[in-house]
VEXBA-280991 format. One record per atom (N, C-alpha, C): atom name; residue number from 0; chain; z, y, x; residue in one letter. Coordinates in pm, whole numbers. Layout:
BEGIN
<"CA",NUM,"A",<Z,Y,X>,"A">
...
***
This chain:
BEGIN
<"N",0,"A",<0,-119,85>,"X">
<"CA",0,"A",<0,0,0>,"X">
<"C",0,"A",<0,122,87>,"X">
<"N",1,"A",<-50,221,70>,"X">
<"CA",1,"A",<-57,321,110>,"X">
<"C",1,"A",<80,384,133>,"X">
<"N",2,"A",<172,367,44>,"X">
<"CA",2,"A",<259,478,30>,"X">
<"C",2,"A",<343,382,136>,"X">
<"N",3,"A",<368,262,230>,"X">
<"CA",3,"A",<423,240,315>,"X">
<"C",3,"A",<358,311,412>,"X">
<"N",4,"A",<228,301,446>,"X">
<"CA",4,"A",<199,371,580>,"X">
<"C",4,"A",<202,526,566>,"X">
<"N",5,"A",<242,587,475>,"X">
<"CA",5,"A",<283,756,442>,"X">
<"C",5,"A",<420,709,455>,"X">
<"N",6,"A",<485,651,452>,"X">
<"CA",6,"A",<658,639,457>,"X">
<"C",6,"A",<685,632,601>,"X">
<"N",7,"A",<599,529,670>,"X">
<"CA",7,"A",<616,506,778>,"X">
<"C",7,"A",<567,605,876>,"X">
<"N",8,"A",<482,672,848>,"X">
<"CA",8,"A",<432,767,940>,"X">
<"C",8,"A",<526,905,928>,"X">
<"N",9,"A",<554,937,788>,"X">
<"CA",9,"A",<654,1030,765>,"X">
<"C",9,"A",<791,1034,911>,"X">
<"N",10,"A",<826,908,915>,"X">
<"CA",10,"A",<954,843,922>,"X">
<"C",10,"A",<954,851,1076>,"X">
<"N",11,"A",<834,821,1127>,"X">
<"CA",11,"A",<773,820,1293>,"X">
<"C",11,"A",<785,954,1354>,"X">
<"N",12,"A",<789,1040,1210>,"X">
<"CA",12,"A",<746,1184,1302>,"X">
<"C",12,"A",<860,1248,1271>,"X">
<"N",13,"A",<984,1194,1220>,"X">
<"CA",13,"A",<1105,1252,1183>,"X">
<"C",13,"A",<1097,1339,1106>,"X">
<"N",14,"A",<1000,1338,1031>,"X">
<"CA",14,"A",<1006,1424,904>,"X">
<"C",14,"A",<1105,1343,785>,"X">
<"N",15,"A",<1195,1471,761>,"X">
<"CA",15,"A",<1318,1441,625>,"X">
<"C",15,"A",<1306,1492,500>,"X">
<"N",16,"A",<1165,1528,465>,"X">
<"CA",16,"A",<1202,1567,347>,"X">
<"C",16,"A",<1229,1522,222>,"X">
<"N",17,"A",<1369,1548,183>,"X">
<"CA",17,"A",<1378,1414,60>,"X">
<"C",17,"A",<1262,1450,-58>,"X">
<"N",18,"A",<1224,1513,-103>,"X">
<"CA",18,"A",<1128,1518,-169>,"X">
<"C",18,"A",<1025,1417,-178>,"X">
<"N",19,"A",<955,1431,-92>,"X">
<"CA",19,"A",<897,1348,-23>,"X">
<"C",19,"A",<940,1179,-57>,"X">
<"N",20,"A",<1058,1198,5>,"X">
<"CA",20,"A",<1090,1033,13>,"X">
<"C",20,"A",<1119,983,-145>,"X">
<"N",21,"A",<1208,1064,-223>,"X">
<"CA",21,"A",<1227,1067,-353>,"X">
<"C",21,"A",<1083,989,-418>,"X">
<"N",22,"A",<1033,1066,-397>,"X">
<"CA",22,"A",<849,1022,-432>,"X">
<"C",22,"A",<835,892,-435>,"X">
<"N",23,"A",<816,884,-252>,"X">
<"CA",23,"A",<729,758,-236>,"X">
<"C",23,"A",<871,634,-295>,"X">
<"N",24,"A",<993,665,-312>,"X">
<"CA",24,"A",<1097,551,-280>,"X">
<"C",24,"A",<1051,539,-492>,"X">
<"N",25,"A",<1047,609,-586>,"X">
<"CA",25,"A",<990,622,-680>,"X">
<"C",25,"A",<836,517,-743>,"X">
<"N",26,"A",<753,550,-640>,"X">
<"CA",26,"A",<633,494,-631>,"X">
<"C",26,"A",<666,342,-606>,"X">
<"N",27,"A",<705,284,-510>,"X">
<"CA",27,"A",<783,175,-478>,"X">
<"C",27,"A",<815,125,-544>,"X">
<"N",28,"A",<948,161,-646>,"X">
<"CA",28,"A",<970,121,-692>,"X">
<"C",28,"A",<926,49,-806>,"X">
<"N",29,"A",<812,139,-855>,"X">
<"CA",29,"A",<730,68,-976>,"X">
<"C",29,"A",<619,-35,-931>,"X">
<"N",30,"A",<589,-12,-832>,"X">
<"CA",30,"A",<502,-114,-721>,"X">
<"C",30,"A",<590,-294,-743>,"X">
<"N",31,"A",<677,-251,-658>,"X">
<"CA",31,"A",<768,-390,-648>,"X">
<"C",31,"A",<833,-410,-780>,"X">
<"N",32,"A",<859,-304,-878>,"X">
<"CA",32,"A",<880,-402,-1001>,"X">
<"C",32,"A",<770,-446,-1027>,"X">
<"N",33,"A",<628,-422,-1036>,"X">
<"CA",33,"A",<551,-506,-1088>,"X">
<"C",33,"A",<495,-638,-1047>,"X">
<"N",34,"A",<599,-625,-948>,"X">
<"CA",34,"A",<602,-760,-858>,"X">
<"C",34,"A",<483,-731,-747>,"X">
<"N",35,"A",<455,-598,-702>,"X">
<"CA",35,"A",<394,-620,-552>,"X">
<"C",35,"A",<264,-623,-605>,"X">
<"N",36,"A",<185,-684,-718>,"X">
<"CA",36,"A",<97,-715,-746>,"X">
<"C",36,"A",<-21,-644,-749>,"X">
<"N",37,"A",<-43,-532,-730>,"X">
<"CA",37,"A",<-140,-389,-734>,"X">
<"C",37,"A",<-173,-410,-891>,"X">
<"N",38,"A",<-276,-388,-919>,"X">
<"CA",38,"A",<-316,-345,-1047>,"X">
<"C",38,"A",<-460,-292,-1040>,"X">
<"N",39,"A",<-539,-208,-1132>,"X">
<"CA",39,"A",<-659,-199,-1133>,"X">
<"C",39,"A",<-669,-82,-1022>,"X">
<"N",40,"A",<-757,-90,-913>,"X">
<"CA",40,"A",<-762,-22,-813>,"X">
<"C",40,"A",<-596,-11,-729>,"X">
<"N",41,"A",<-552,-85,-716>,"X">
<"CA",41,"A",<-403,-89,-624>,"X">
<"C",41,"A",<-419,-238,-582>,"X">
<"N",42,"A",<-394,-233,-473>,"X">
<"CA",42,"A",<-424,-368,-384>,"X">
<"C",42,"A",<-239,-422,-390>,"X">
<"N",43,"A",<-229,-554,-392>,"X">
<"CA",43,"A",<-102,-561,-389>,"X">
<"C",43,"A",<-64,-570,-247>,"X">
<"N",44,"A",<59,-600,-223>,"X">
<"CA",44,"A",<193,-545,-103>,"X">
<"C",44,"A",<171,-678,-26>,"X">
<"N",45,"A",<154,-637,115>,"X">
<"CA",45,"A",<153,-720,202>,"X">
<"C",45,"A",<338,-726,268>,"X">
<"N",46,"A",<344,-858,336>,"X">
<"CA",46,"A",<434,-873,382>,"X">
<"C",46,"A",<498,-748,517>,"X">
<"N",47,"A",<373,-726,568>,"X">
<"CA",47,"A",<396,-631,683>,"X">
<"C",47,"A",<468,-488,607>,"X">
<"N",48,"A",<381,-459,500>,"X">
<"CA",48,"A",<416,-348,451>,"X">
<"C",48,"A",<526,-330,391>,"X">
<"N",49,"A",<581,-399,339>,"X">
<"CA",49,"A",<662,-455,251>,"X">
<"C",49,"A",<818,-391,411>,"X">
<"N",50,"A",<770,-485,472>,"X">
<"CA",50,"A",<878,-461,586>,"X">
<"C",50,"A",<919,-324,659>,"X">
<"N",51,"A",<751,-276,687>,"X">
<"CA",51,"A",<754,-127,731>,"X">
<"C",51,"A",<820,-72,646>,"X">
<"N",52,"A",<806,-55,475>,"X">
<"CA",52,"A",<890,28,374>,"X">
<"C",52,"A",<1032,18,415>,"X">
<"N",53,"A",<1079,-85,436>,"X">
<"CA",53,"A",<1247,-113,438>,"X">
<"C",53,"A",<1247,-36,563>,"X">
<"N",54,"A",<1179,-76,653>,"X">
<"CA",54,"A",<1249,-4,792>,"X">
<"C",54,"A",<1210,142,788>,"X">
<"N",55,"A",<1177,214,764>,"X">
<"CA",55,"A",<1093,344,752>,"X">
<"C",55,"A",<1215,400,657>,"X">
<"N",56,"A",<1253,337,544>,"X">
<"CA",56,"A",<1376,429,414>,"X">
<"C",56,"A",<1525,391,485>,"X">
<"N",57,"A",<1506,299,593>,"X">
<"CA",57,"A",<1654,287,685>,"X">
<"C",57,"A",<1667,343,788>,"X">
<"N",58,"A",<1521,430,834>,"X">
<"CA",58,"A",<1565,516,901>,"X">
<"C",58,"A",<1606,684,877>,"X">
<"N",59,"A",<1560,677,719>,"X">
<"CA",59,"A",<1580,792,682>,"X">
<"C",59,"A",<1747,849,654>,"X">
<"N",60,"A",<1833,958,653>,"X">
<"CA",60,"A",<1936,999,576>,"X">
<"C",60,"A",<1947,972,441>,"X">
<"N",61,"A",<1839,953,357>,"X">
<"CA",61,"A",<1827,904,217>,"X">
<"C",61,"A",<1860,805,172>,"X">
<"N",62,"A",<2021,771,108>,"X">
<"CA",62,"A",<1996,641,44>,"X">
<"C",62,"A",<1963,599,-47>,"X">
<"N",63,"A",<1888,454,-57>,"X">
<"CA",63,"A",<1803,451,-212>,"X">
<"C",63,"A",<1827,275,-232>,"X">
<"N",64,"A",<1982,257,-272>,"X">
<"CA",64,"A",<2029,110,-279>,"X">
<"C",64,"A",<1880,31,-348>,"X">
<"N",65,"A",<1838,110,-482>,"X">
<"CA",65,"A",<1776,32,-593>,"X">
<"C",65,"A",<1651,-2,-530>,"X">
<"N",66,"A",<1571,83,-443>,"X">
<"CA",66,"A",<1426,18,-386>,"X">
<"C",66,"A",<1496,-108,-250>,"X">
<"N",67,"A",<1634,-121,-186>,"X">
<"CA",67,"A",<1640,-206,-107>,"X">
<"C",67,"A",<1613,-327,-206>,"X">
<"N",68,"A",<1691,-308,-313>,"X">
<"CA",68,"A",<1766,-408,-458>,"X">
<"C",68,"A",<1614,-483,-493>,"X">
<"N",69,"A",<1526,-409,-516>,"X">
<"CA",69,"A",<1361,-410,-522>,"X">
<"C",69,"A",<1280,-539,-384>,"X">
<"N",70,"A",<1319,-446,-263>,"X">
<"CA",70,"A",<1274,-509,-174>,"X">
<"C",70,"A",<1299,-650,-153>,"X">
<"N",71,"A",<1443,-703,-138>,"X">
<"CA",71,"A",<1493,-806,-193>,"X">
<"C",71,"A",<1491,-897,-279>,"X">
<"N",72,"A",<1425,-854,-395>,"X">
<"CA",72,"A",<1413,-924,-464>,"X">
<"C",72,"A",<1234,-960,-453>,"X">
<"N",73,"A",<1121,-853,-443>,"X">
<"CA",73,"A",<1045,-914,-379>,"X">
<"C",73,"A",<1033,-1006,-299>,"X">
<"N",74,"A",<1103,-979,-163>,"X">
<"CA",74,"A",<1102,-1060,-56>,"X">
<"C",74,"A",<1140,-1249,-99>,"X">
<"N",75,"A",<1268,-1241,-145>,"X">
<"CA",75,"A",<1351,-1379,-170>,"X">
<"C",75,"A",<1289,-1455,-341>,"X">
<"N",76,"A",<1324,-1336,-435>,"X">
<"CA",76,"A",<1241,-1418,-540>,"X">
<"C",76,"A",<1149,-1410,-625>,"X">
<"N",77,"A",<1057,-1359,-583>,"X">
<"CA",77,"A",<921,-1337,-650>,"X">
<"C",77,"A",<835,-1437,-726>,"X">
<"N",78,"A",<838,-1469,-879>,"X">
<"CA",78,"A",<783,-1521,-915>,"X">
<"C",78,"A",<825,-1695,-880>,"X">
<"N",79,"A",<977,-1684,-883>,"X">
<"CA",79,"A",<1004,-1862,-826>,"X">
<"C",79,"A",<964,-1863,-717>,"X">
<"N",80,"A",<873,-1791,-639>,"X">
<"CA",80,"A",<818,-1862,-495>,"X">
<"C",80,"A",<864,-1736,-414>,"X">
<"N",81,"A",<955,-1756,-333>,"X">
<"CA",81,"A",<1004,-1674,-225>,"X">
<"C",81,"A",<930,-1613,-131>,"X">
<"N",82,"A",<891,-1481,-131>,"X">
<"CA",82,"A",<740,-1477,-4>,"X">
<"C",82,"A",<819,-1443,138>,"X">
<"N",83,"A",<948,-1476,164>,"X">
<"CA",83,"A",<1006,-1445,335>,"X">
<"C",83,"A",<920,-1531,372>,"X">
<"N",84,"A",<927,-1627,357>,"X">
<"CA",84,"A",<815,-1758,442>,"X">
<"C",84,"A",<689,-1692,489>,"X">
<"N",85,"A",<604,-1549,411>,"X">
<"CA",85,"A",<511,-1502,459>,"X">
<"C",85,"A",<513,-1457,533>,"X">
<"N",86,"A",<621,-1371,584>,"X">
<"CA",86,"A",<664,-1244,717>,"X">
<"C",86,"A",<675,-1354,833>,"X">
<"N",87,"A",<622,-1288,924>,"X">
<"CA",87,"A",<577,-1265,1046>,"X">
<"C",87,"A",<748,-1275,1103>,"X">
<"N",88,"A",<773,-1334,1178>,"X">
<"CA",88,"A",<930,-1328,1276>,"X">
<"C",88,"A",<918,-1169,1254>,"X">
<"N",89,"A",<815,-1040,1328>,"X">
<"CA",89,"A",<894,-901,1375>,"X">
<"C",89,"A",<936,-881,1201>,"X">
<"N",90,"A",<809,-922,1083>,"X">
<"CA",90,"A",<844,-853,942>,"X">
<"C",90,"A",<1039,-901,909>,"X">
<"N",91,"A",<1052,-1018,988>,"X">
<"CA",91,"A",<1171,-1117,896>,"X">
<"C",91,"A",<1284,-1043,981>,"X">
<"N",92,"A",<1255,-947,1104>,"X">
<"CA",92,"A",<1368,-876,1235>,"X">
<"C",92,"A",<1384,-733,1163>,"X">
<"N",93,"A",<1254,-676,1095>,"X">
<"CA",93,"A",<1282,-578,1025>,"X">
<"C",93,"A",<1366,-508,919>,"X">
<"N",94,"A",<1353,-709,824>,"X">
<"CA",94,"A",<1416,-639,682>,"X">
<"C",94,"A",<1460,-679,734>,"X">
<"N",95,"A",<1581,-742,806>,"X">
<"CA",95,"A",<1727,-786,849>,"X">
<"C",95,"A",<1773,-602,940>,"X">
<"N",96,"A",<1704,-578,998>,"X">
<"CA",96,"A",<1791,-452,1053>,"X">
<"C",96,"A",<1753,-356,1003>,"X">
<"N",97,"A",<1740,-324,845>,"X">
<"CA",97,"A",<1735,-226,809>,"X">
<"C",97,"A",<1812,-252,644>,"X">
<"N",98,"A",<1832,-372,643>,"X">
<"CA",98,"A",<1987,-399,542>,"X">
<"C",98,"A",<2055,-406,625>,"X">
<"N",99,"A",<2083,-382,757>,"X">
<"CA",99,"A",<2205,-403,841>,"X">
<"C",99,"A",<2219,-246,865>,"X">
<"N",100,"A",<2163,-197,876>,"X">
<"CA",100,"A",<2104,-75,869>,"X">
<"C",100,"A",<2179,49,792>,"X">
<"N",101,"A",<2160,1,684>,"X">
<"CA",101,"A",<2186,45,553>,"X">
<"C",101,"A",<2304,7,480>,"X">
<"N",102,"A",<2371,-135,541>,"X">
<"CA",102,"A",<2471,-157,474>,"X">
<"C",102,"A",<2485,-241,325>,"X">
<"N",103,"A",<2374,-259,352>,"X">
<"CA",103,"A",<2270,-299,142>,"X">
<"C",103,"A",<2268,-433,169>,"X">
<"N",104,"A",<2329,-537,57>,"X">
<"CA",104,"A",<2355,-654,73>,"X">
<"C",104,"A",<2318,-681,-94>,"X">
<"N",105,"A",<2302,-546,-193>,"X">
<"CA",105,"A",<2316,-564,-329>,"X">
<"C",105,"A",<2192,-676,-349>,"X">
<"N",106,"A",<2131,-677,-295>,"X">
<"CA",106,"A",<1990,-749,-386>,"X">
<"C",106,"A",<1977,-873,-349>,"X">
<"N",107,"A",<2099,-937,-265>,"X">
<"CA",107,"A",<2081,-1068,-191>,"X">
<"C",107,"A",<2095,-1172,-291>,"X">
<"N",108,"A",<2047,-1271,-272>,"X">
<"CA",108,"A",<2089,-1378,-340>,"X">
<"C",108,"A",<2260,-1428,-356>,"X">
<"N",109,"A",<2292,-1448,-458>,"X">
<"CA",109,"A",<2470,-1450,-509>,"X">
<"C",109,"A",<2524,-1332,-518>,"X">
<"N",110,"A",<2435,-1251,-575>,"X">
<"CA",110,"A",<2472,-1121,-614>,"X">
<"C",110,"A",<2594,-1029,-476>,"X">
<"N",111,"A",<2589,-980,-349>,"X">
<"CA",111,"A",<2687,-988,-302>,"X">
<"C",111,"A",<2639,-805,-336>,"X">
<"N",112,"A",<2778,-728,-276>,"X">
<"CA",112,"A",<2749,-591,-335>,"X">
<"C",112,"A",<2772,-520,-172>,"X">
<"N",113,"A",<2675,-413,-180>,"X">
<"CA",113,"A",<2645,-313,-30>,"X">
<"C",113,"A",<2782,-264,-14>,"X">
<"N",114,"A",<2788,-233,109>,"X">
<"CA",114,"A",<2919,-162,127>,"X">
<"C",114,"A",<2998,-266,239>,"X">
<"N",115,"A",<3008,-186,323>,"X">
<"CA",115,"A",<3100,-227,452>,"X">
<"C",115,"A",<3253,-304,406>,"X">
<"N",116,"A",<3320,-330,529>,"X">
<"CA",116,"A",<3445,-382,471>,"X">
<"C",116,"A",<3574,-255,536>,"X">
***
């Protein structure tokens, strides 16, 4: 999707504007609820991208629990068939350090809730 490589490039150049991120974390969100799938003229979500998004909104000051909650649930249960198996080892190093990142554990499987101890 586009709006990862605008997140990610945003994110590269240390640009903060929440506006901005508000947006794309927005856009996302309706993306990955529709399960990633694109739609008429929207290509659906690759694994890479998918990963760049998480790491790109964990490096931002912005927190946005509900697109990790999103990501997560893409990632682990999409449609009964789990797509982590698709990521690439760096995609599977990504979303791990950017819920470590972030502190965001909400969207894991057994419901566990974000937040340090």
């Amino acid at each position: 999707q586009e709006v990862a490589s605008l997140v990610w490039a945003f994110s590269r150049l240390l640009f903060r504007a929440a506006a901005v991120f508000d947006a794309a974390a927005e856009r996302s969100l309706e993306l990955l609820a529709a399960g990633g799938k694109g739609g008429e003229g929207v290509r659906p979500f690759e694994p890479l991208e998918v990963s760049s998004l998480a790491l790109s909104f964990a490096q931002q000051p912005h927190e946005k629990p509900a697109l990790f909650d999103a990501i997560a649930g893409w990632a682990l249960r999409a449609e009964a068939t789990p797509r982590l198996p698709l990521f690439d080892a760096q995609g599977v190093c990504n979303l791990l350090w950017s819920f470590a990142a972030t502190d965001h554990a909400g969207g894991a499987p057994g419901g566990g809730e974000g937040g340090g101890e």
